[in-house]
C-alpha positions in Angstrom: -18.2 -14.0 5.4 -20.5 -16.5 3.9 -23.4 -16.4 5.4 -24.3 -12.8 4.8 -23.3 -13.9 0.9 -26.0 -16.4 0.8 -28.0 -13.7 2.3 -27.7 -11.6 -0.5 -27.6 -14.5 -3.3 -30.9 -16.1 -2.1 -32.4 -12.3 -3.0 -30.0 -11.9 -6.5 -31.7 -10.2 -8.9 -32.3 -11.8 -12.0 -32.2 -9.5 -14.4 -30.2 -6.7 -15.6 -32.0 -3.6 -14.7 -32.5 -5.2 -10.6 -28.8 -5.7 -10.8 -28.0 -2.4 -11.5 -30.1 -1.2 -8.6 -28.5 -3.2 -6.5 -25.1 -1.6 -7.2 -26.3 1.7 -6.7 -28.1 0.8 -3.4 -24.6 -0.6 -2.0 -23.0 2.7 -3.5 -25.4 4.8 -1.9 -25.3 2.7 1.5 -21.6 3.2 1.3 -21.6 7.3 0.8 -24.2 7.6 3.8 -22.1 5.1 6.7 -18.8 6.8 5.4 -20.5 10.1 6.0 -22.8 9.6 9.0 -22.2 6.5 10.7 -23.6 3.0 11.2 -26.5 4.3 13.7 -27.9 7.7 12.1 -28.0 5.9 8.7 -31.9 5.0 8.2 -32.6 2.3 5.3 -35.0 5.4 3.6 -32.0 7.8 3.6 -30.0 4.7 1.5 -33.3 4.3 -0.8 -33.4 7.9 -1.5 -29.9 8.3 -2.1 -30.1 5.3 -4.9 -33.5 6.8 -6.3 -35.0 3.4 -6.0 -38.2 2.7 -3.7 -38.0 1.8 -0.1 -39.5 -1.5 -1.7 -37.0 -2.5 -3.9 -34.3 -1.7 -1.1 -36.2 -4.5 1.4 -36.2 -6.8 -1.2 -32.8 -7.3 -1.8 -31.5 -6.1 1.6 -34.3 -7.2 4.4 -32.3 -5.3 7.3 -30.1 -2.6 7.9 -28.0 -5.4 9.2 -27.9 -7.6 6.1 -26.8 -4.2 3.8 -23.7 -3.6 6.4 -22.4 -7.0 5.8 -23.6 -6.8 1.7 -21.0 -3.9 2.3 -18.3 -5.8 4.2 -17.9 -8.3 1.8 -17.6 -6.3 -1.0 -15.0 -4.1 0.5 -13.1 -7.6 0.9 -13.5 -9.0 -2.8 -12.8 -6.3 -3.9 -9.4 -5.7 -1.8 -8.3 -9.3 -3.2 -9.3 -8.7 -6.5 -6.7 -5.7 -6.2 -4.3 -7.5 -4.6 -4.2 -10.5 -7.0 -3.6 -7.8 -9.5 -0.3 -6.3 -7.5 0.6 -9.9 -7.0 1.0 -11.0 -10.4 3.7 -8.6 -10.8 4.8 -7.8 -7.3 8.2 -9.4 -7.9 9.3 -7.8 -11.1 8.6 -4.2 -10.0 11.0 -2.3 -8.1 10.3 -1.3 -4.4 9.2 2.3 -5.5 6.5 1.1 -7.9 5.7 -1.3 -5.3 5.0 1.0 -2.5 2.9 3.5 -5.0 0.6 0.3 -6.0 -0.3 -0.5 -2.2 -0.6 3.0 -1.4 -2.8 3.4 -4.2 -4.8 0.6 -3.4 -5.6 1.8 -0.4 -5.8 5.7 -1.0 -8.7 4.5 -4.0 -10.5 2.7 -1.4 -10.8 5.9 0.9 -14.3 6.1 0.7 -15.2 2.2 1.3 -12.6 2.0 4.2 -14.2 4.9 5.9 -17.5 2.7 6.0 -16.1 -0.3 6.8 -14.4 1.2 9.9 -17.7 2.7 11.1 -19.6 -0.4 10.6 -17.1 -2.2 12.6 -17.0 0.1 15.1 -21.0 0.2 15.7 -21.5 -3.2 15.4 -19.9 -6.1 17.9 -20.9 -9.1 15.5 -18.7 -7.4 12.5 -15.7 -8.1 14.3 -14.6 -11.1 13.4 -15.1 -9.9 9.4 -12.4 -7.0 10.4 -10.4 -9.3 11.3 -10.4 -11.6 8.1 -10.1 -8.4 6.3 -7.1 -7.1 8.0 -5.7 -10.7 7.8 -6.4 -11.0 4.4 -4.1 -7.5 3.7 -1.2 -8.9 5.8 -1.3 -12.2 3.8 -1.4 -10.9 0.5 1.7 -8.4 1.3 3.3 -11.4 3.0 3.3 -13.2 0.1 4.2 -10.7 -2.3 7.2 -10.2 0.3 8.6 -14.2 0.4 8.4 -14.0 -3.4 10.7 -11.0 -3.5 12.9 -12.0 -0.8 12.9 -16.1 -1.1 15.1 -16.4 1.7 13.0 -14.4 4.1 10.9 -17.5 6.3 7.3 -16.8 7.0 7.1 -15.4 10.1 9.5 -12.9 9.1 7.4 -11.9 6.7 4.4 -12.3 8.3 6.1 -9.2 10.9 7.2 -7.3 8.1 3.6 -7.2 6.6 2.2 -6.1 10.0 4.6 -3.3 9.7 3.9 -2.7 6.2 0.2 -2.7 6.7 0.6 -0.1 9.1 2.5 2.4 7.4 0.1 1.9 4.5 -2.8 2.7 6.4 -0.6 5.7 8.1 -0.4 7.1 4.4 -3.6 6.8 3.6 -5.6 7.8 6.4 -3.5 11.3 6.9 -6.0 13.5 8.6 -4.7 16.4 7.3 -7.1 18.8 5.4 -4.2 20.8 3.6 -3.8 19.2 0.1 -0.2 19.8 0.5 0.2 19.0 3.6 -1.5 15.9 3.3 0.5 15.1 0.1 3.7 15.6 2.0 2.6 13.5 4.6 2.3 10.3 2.2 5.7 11.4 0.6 7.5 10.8 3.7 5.5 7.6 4.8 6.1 6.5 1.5 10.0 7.5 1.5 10.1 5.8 5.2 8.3 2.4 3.8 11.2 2.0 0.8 14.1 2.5 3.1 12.4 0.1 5.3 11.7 -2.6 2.5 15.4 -2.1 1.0 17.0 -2.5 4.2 15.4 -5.4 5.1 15.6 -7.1 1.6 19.2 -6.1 2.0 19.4 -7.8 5.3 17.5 -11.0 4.2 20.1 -11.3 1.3 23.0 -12.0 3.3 21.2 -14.9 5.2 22.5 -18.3 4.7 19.3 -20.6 3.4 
């Protein structure tokens, strides 16, 4: 995700006022492919959703192109910056408080996730950044799951991330337009993910090193 970082650094603004507008552009950018898709998103609609001029928007962001992967590589900084922050005490939480932080990762995400998967859906070339993202998720669970567990190796954990990944995303895409409903829904995903994590810690305890 580098180059499309340079992009954006080559066209930094300098001072604080341009910076500002920048974050609102990406925010606005944001709002309009989670609501309407890659394709029906036109860069005016993003200006005029920021309140900043058409100008100020090609400045910083030359192409619709270039503002999709601005976006995509925020969404990833700021999933690690999150995750370093579950890290750091991923080991001395119990699995309850566990599962509630990566749910609630992902659940305060909603909106960003909802753009990312329509940006990667409409466009070929952002494929390989889905797949860094989605590799960086498992990672950071697997990790968090071998410092738990020390006797689980690292392909174990690698599956159990998959798994856990899943059932994260499960929980915090429910469709379900009933508050309750949906709230239920992430109850039980949530309930299934602990017995899953305690039986397999359980499990991985009772293996010689």
């Amino acid at each position: 995700m580098s180059s499309s970082r340079e992009k954006i650094t080559a066209r930094a603004p300098q001072r604080e006022r341009g910076k500002r507008r920048v974050a609102a552009l990406l925010e606005a950018a944001v709002s309009l492919f989670a609501e309407k898709g890659y394709d029906a998103v036109t860069m005016t609609e993003v200006a005029a959703r920021a309140g900043a001029p058409i100008g100020s928007l090609y400045q910083f962001f030359p192409s619709k192109e270039t503002l999709a992967d601005a976006i995509l590589d925020r969404i990833g900084e700021s999933f690690d910056d999150a995750f370093k922050g579950i890290e750091e005490r991923g080991t001395t939480i119990a699995i309850p408080e566990l599962v509630d932080a990566w749910l609630g990762l992902l659940v305060g995400f909603d909106e960003e996730r909802a753009a990312a998967a329509t940006l990667i859906e409409s466009r070929q070339e952002t494929s390989a950044r889905a797949a860094e993202l989605r590799l960086s998720l498992r990672r950071h669970v697997a990790r968090i799951l071998r410092a738990r567990i020390p006797k689980l190796s690292s392909k174990r954990a690698e599956t159990m991330a998959v798994v856990v990944v899943q059932l994260m995303k499960a929980a915090a895409r429910s469709a379900e337009t009933d508050r309750a409903v949906r709230d239920g829904v992430q109850n039980e995903l949530k309930h299934l993910m602990c017995l899953y994590l305690n039986d397999k810690t359980a499990v991985a305890q009772t293996m010689t090193p």
